[in-house]
N, C-alpha and C positions, 0 to 999 in steps of 0.2 A: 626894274629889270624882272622878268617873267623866271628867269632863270633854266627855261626850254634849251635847248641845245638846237641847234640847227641841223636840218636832214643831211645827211651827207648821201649823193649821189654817186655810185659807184659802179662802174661793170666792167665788167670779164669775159675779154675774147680767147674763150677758150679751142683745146685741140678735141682730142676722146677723153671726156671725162669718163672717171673712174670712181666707186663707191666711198675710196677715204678722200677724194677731194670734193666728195658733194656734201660729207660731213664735215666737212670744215667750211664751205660754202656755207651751210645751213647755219653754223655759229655763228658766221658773221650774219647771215640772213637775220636772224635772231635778234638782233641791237635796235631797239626801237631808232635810234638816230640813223640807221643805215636803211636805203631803199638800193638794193642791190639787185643786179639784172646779169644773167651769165648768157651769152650765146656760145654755141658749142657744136664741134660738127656730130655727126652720127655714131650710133654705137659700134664698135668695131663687130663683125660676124664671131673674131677668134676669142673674145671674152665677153659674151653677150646678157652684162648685168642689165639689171632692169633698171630702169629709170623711176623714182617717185613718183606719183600721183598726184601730192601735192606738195611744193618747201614753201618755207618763208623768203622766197625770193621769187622773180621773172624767169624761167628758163626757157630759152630759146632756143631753137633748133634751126642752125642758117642752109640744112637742105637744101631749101628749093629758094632760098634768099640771094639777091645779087648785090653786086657789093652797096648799089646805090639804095637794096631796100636796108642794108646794115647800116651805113653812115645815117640814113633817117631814122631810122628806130633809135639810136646812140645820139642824135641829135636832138629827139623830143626828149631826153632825159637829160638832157644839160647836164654831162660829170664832171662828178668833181674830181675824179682818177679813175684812170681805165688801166686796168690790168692785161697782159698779154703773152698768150704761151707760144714761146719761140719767134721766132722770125720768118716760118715756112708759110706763111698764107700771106698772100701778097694785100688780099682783103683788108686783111687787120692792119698791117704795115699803113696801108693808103688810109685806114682812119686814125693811125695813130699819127703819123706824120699831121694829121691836121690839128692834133690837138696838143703836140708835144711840147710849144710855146707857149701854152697855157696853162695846164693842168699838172700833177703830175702821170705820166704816163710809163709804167713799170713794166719792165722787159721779163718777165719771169722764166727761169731755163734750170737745168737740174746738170749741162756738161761741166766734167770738169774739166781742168786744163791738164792737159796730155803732152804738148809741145808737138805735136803733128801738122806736118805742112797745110795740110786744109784750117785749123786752126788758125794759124799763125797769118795764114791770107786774111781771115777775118778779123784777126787782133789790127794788121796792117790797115785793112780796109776800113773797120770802125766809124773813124769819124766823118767819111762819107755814106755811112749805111746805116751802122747799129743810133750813132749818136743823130741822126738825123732823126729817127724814130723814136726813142728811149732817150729819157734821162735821170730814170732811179732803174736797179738793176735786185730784184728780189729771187736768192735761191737755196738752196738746201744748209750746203756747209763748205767748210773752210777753203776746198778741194775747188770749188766751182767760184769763189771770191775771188779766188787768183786767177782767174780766166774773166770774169767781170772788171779786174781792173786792169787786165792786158787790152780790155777791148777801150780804156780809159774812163771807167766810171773812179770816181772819186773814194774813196772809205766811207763818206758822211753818207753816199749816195748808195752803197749796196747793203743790205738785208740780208741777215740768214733766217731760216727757218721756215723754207717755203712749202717745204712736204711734211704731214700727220698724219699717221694713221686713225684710226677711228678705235682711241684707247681707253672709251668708256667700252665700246663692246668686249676689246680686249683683255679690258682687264676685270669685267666679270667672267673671261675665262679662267682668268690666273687664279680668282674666288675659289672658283671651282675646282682647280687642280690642288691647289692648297692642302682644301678639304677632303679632298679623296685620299692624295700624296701616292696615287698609286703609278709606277713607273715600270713601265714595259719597255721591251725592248725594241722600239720600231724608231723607222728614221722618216720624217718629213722633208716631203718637196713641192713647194708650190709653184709653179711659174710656167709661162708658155714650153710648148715642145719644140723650141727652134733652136738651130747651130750655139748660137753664141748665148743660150744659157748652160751651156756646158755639160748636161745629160748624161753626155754618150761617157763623159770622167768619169762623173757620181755612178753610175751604171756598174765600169769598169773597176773601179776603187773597192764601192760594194762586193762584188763577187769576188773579189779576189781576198775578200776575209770573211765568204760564207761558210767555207769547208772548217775551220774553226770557231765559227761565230754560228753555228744553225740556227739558232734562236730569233736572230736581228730579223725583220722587217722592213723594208723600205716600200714607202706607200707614197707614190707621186700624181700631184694634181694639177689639173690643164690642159691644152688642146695647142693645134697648131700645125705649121705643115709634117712636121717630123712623127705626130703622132703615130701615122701607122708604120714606122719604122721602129715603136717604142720596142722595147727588151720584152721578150718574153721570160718571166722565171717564176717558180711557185713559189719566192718570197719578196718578190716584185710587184705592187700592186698599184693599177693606172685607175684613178677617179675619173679622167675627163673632165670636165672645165665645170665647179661650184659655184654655186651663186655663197657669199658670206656666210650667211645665217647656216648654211647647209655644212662650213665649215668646222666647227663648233666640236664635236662630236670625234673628229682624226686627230686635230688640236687636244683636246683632252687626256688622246688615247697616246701622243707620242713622244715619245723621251728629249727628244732636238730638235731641231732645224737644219737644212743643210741648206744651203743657194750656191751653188758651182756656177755660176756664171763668169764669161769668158770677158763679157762689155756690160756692166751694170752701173749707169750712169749716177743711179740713188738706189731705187728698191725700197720701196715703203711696207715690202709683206716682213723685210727685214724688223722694223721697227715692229712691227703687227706681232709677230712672235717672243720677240725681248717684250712687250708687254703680255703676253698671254703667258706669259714665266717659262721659258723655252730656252734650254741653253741653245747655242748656236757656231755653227762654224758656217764659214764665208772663207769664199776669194778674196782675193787683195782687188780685183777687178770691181767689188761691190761697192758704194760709193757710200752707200751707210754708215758701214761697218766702222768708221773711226770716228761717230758720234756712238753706235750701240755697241761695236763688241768692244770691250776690253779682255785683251790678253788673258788667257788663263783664269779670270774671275769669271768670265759669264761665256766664255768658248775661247775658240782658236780662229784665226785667220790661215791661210797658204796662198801661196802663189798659184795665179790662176790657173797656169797650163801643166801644173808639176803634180801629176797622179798620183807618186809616191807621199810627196808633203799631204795631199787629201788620204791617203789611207794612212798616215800617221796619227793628222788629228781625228781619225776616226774610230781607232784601236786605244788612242787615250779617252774617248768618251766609253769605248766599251770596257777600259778596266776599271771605268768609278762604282764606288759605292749606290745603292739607292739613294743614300743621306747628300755624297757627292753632286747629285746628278740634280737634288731638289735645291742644294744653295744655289749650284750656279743658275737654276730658272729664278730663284727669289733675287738675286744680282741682277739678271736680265730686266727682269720686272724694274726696279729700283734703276738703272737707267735708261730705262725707255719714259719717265715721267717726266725727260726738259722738255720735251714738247706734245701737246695734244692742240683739237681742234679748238679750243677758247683761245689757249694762247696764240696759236695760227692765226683767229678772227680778230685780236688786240694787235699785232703784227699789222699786219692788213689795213685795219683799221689805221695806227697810229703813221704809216708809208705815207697815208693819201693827209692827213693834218698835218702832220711834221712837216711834206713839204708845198704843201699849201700856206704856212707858214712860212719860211723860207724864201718864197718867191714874191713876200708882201713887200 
């Protein structure tokens, strides 16, 4: 026995990739036994990160691709698991369906279970739809497993830990804060400018404890259709839409985290901040939030639509200490480490043996 490992062929029909699934992409790219290939549609105009130049993988761009040039490109790579975001490209669907009696073919989604009638059609409908496609179910956390096995996938058969941030970059920010420990009083916001990240709350909540609070900051970044309706205030301050690296620098300078979002399915800027040592407060709406925040050690949660409960836990972040304000980033930090892009690419990885295995 040569004792080599056999290639594992791998790829990924993706939707809009995004910067922390291309590094985790890359880690798995990275495994000399994986030869992995992602196709992906275009970049979206409203978050217009740039693409590599070059990874240790195939990236595809299905643009100007028809379905019949996808199923051959997936076809001269003979996989051994093909990975797949959502169920909305009928493309992917049509090549998974061809392969789903053979390989394993993994449904990857970030909803969670809501119990809402559109749901519950699709839990109904499943095993004429989902199951004809899919039959391992890879997603975030606990929240979205329970809607994985309303659609009838198995325990053995669903996965968590499908979203990472990119917490080597992150956590040379927390390096960085550390070191400084210098703590100002400004609020962080990262996220598109549309209705249902909830804005117009944060917006409202904030000023309504500026006249006692003059000092506080809130500095929001991102783009989107609501932008030019954003709040005008001289302690209001709109970045427009960062590329990462450009990040770095507002992250350094800001005492928290806020994400008011009204429908947040996951949110991985969430994890992005718990690793850059960020306390945090979230909606209950946020789907992270009950892997990264914990109660009271490293922020607060509220209910989504309750403006009073957001300027509550916002008046408890303004009566902490400096020292306060530095353990709960150092807690932040300390649970945003169950998951980064290695473990994500060992995940990934072990979906497509485990059940290549399985089906011997």
């Amino acid at each position: 026995m040569s004792g080599v490992s056999p290639t594992i062929n791998i790829v990924f029909l993706y939707t809009e990739l995004a910067g922390y699934v291309l590094t985790c992409l890359e880690a798995l790219g990275k495994n000399d036994n994986i030869r992995l290939t992602v196709v992906h549609w275009p970049v979206k105009s409203e978050a217009p990160f740039e693409l590599p130049v070059t990874t240790p993988f195939d990236l595809v761009s299905r643009s100007n691709m028809s379905r019949e040039d996808i199923a051959s490109h997936v076809a001269e790579i003979a996989p051994d698991g093909i990975f797949v975001s959502g169920w909305m490209d009928e493309d992917y669907l049509a090549i998974a369906r061809t392969y789903v009696s053979q390989i394993p073919v993994v449904l990857t989604m970030d909803n969670k279970w809501t119990g809402s009638f559109k749901q519950r059609i699709v839990a109904l409908s499943s095993p004429w739809f989902i199951q004809r496609h899919f039959n391992v179910a890879w997603v975030p956390g606990e929240e979205q497993k329970k809607y994985a096995r309303k659609m009838g996938f198995e325990d053995s058969d669903i996965f968590a830990g499908f979203y990472s941030a990119d917490t080597h970059r992150f956590n040379e920010i927390h390096t960085k804060r550390k070191e400084s420990k210098n703590i100002n009083k400004k609020l962080l916001y990262i996220g598109r400018y549309v209705d249902q990240k909830g804005l117009g709350l944060l917006w409202e909540a904030f000023l309504s404890l500026h006249q006692d609070n003059p000092m506080w900051e809130l500095h929001c970044v991102g783009t989107g259709d609501k932008f030019d309706a954003r709040l005008k205030h001289d302690k209001v301050f709109h970045h427009g839409f960062l590329q990462p690296a450009e990040l770095e620098p507002l992250i350094l300078d800001a005492t928290a985290f806020v994400i008011p979002s009204l429908f947040e399915p996951w949110g991985v800027v969430l994890h992005e901040m718990a690793a850059a040592g960020l306390p945090l407060i979230t909606s209950d709406a946020v789907g992270a939030a009950e892997t990264f925040v914990s109660e009271g050690v490293n922020g607060w949660s509220y209910s989504s639509t309750d403006k009073v409960g957001l300027v509550h836990r916002l008046k408890r972040l303004y009566a902490l200490s400096d020292e306060d304000v530095f353990q709960l980033g150092e807690e932040s930090h300390r649970i945003s480490q169950c998951i980064s892009p290695d473990i994500w690419a060992d995940i990934a990885e072990n979906i497509v043996v485990l059940n290549q295995l399985s089906s011997k």
